[in-house]
C-alpha positions, -999 to 999 in steps of 0.1 A, spaced: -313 -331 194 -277 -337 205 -252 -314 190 -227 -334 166 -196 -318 177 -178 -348 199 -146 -332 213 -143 -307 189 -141 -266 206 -130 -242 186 -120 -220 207 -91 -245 222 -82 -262 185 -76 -231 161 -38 -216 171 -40 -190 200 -23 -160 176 -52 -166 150 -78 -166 175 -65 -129 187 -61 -120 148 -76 -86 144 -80 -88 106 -79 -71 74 -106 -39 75 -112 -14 47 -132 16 47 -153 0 26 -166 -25 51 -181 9 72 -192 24 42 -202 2 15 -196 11 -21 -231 14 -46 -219 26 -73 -225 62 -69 -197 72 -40 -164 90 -48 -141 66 -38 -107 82 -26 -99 58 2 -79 29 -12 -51 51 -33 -65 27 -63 -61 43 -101 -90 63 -107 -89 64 -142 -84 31 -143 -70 3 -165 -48 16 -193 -70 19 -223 -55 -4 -241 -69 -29 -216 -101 -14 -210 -105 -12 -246 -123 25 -247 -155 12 -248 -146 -21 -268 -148 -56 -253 -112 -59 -229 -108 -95 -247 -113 -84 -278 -86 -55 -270 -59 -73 -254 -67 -108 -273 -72 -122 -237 -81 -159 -247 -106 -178 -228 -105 -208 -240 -80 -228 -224 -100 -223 -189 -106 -258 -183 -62 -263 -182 -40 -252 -153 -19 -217 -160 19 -216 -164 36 -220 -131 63 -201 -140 54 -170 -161 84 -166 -174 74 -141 -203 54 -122 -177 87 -119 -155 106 -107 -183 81 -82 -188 84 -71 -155 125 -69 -158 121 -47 -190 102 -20 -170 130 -22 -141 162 -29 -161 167 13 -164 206 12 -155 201 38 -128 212 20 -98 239 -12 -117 248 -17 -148 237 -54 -149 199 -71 -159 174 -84 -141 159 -117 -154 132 -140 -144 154 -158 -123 150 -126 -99 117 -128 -98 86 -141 -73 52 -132 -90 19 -140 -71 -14 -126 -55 -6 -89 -49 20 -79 -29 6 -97 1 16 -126 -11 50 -117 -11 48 -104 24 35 -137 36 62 -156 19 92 -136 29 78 -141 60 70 -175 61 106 -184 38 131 -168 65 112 -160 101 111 -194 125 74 -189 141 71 -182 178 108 -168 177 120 -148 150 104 -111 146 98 -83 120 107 -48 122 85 -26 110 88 14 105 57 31 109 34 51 102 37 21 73 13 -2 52 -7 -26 79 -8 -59 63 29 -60 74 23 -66 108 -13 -82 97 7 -114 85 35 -115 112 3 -121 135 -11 -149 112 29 -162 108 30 -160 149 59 -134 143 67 -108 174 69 -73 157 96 -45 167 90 -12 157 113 14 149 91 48 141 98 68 111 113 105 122 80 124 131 97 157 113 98 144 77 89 108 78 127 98 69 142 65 80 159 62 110 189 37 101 211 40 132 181 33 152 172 5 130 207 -9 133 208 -3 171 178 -29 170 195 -54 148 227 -51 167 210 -62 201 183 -86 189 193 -111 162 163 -127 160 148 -103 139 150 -116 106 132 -93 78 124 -57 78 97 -41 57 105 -5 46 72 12 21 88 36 -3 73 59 -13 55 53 21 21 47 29 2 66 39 34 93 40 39 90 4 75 101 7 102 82 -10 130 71 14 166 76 8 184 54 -10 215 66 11 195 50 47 186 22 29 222 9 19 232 22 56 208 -9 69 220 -32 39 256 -23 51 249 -37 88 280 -58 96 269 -88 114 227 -84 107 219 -118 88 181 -109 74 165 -96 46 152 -61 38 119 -58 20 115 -26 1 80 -22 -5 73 1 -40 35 -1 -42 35 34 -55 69 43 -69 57 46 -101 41 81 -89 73 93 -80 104 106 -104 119 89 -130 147 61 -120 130 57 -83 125 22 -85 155 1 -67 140 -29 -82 177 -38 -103 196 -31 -72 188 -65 -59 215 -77 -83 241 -57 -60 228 -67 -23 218 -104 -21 193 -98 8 171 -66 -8 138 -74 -22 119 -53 -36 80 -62 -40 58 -37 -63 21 -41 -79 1 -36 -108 -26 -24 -85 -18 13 -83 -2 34 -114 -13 4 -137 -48 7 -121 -55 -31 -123 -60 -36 -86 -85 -62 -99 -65 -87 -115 -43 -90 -80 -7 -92 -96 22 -85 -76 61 -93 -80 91 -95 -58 125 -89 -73 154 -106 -52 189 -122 -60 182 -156 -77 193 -173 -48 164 -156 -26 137 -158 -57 145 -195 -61 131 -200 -25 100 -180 -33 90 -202 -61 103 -232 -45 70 -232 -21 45 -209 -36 12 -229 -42 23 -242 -80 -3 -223 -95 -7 -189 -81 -10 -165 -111 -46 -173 -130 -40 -174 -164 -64 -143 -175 -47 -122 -150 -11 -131 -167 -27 -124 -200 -41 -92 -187 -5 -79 -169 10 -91 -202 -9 -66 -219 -2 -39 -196 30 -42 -199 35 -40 -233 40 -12 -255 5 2 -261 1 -7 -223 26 17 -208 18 41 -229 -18 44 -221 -6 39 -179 18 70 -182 -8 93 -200 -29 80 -171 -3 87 -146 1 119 -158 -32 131 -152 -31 121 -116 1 138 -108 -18 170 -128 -44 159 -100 -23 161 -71 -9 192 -73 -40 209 -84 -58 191 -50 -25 203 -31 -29 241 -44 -67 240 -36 -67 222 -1 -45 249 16 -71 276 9 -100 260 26 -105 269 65 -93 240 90 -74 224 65 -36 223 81 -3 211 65 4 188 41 26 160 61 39 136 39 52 139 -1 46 140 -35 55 107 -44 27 90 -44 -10 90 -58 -26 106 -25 -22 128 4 -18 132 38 -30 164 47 -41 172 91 -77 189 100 -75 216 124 -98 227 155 -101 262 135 -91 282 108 -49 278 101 -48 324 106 -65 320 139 -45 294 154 -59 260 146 -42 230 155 -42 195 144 -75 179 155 -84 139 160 -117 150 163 -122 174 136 -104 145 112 -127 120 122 -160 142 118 -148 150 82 -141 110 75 -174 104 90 -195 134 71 -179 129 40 -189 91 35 -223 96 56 -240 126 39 -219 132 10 -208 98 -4 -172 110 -6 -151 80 11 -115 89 19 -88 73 51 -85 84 92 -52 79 97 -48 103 132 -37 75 152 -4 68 136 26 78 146 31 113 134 -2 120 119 -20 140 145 -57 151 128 -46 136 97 -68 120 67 -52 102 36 -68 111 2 -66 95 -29 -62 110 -64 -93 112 -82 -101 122 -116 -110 160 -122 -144 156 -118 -141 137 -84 -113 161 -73 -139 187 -83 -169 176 -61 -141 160 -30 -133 198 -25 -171 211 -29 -184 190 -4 -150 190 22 -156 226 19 -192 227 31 -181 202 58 -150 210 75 -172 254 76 -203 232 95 -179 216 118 -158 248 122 -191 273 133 -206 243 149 -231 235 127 -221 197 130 -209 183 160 -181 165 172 -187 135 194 -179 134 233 -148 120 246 -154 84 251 -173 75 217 -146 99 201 -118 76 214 -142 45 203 -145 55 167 -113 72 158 -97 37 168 -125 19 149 -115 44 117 -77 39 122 -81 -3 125 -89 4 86 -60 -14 70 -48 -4 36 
């Protein structure tokens, strides 16, 4: 039978920079999840919801008086009382002494889709181009590709992962065409806040016309007054993008925001599909955000910074276990693998790394992040706050591990499948 494809070919109609996409990977696509793993991979809330949402056993709708009944109509396009929400946590007067409103506000799909739409709102495709700072959060460079956007990159400093604004400003100085720069603070997968000092040195640039996208996935992990989400009302081309996904632990729901001068928050809304927010998830994010909601996410953040320095204090005592690289401001670590024990010399190890990511999630359903292929993180693996119990069993079973690969109980792999799957490990996105 004759195929029924006429002139169509794929291959020549889709756009040549989504045909070389390389796309979105978790860890989770290697090893999938069955309910039983120790998942410590995608820095998500362990303990999950606040338990006012979850309910504590109790029916979430009946809980949060989530109402399901008006399914069959289109949500609010605007969310207005969500955004307002959202400006009560940020308004904290640390950084102006003036309010946010909902007029400086872009909700939508996670902060993705304010990634996408910065980039799409103020970057021409096929000319204008992104700078990027890495080691840094993926999906930046992920959507420049899908946007047909070049990408510069200006390397965090490989000492302490601290911005670089001369060199930054160097770049924008001799290439105008790049028109939005994406900063993660506290960084992934550094989890070090940056400076507020080298941002404003960027936002200062005397001639740069762009934007400056501070990314605060996580800054609720990090001291009190951190956010720079109000400081948008001082400098008309800061955003700054954060999530319900992380110290909220509602990485289900997909709710991100993107505070901006009105001016620049206008032109978000002005083109977002109309309605992007489902109504359930602004119900849900409403009820976070509420009184009983924060709460119940600060006694929930506070058992996961209890977490992190316990895992901290316990990691440096196990046998090829090296530094810790990044900070504390965030919900996991980044902490190198060595060739051998840290008192008899051991260095940093790609290999050793890799064998751990791999032995964990094969034989001892522990999934955690390879990251030894970004700049700066030689041997490194990223880890995610668990609850006690998971921390409990993560150092257990890393322990019996890292002491097979050390004596050579388990083996590393040769040189050309190494290279193979360490790049396969470090394509892993989030």
């Amino acid at each position: 039978m004759a195929s029924n494809k006429g002139g169509f070919d794929l291959q020549t109609c889709v756009r040549p920079n989504i045909l070389k996409l390389q796309p979105y990977r978790c860890a989770r696509d290697d090893y999938k999840d069955d309910g039983t793993n120790i998942l410590l991979d995608a820095n998500e809330n362990a303990y999950g919801p606040p338990s006012y949402i979850s309910g504590q056993g109790k029916k979430a709708i009946e809980v949060t008086g989530v109402d399901l009944h008006e399914l069959n109509r289109y949500p609010d396009p605007h969310q207005r009382d969500l955004k307002q929400l959202l400006c009560n946590l940020r308004n904290t007067h640390a950084h102006t002494p003036s309010n946010l409103t909902p007029d400086n506000l872009f909700v939508g799909v996670g902060s993705d889709e304010a990634i996408d739409a910065l980039q799409r709102c103020f970057c021409v495709p096929g000319r204008d181009k992104v700078l990027i700072c890495p080691p840094t959060y993926g999906m930046y460079t992920v959507s420049a590709c899908v946007n047909d956007l070049s990408v510069v990159s200006v390397p965090l400093d490989p000492h302490d992962f601290s911005l670089r604004p001369s060199a930054i400003n160097a770049q924008l100085s001799a290439d105008p065409t790049i028109k939005l720069i994406f900063i993660c603070s506290p960084g992934n997968p550094t989890g070090r806040l940056i400076q507020k000092s080298a941002i404003e040195t960027v936002l200062r640039h005397p001639t740069w016309n762009g934007i400056v996208a501070l990314d605060e996935a996580y800054v609720d992990f990090a001291a009190e007054g951190a956010s720079l989400a109000e400081w948008v009302l001082e400098w008309p081309n800061l955003v700054v993008m954060q999530t319900l996904s992380k110290a909220f632990g509602l990485a289900g729901i997909r709710l991100g925001a993107a505070f901006a001068s009105a001016g620049v928050a206008r032109l978000l809304n002005n083109f977002k599909a109309p309605y992007n927010v489902s109504d359930p998830t602004s119900q849900i994010a409403s009820a976070a955000l509420g009184k009983e909601g924060l709460a119940s996410m600060r006694v929930n953040r506070g058992k996961i910074l209890e977490q992190r320095e316990r895992l901290l204090v316990e990691l440096m005592k196990i046998p090829g276990v090296g530094r810790l690289l990044g900070g504390l401001d965030s919900n996991f670590l980044l902490v190198e693998m060595l060739d051998g024990p840290r008192d008899q010399g051991g260095r940093p190890s790609n290999q050793t790394a890799l064998k751990v990511y791999e032995s964990l999630a094969e034989q001892h359903q522990v999934v955690v992040r390879f990251r030894g292929k970004e700049p700066g993180c030689l041997g490194c693996l990223r880890i995610t706050i668990g609850t006690e119990s998971e921390v409990n069993k993560f150092l257990e079973r890393i322990t019996v591990v890292l002491a097979g690969i050390l004596d050579g109980r388990v083996q590393v792999n040769g040189v050309a499948e190494e290279v193979r799957k360490e790049n396969q490990a470090n394509g892993v996105v989030a």
